[in-house]
Structure formats: C-alpha cells, structure tokens
N, C-alpha and C positions, 0 to 999 in steps of 0.2 A: 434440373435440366437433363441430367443423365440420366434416369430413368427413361424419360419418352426417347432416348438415343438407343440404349442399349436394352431396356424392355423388351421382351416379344410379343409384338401387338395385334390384337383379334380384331376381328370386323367392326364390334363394336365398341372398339378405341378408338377408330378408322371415325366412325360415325358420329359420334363426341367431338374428336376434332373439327369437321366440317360443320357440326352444331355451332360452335363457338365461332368460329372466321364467320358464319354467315351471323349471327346475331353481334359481330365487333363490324360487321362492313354494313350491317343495316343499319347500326346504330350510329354510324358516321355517318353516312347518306342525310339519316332524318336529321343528325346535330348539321350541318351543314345545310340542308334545306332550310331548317328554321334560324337559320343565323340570315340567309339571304331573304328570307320573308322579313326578318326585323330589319332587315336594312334596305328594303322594299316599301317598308310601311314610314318609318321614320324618318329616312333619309332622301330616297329616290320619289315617292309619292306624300311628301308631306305639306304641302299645297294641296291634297287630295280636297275636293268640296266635302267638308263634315270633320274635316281633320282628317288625321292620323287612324283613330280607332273609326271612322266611316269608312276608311280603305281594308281596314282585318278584318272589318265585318263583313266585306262581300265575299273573303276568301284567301284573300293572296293568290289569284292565280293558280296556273297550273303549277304553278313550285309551292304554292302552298296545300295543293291537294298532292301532290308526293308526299309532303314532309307528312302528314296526316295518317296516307294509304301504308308509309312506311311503320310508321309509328304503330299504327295498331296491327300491320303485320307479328311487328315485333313482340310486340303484348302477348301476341297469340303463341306465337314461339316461346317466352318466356311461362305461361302458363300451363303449355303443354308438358313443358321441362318439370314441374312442377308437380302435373299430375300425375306422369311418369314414375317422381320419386314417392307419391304418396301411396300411388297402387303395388312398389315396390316392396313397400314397407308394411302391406297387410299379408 
C-alpha cells in the first residue's frame, strides 16, 4: 500500500487506476443486476405462464438486458487489457 502512497505516479499509473474502479464498479452493477433477474425469475414472477425458465427466456426485462449490456461491456475491457499486454510483449 505504500508504494501507490509515496510512488511518483505518471499518467499512466493514473490510467491503470481508473481501469480498474471501472471494471470493479461494472462488475458489481452486472453481479447485482443478475442477482435481481434471479430473483425476478424465481421468486417475484414464478407463477409466470411456462414456469420460471418461460420468464428468462423472454429476457428479464430491462434489468436483465443491463446485466447483459454490462457484462459484455466488460468482456470487452477485459480483452482489450489483454491485447494491450500481448502487443506489449512483442
């Protein structure tokens, strides 16, 4: 912990940092979205006509196309982090 205290940090320490907060606050978003899509399907709509999975299969709603839009936002961040270290390394 001392090091990012007393380090002297470049822009792209700066930018590392805010990589990370955003890929920890997307990934809580979408873990929360899909915790309220399974408590959506199973709990709040499970009298659905078809059951339970005839309700996930039209979607979950607009909370369950966040959890989704989030989700593979994040993918895309995570891969991009990915290629970044691979083109690094040639």
């Amino acid at each position: 912990m001392s090091i990012l205290i007393h380090k002297k940090k470049s822009a792209r320490d700066y930018c590392w940092m805010v990589y990370i907060i955003l890929l920890f606050i997307m990934g809580n978003i979408g873990n929360g979205t899909n915790i309220k899509v399974g408590e959506d399907t199973f709990v709040n709509n499970r009298n659905f006509p078809g059951g339970p999975s005839q309700y996930f299969a039209t979607g979950g709603g607009p909370v369950g196309l966040t959890c989704n839009v989030i989700y593979i936002i994040n993918t895309w961040f995570q891969d991009a982090f990915l290629v970044t270290k691979q083109v690094s390394l040639l």
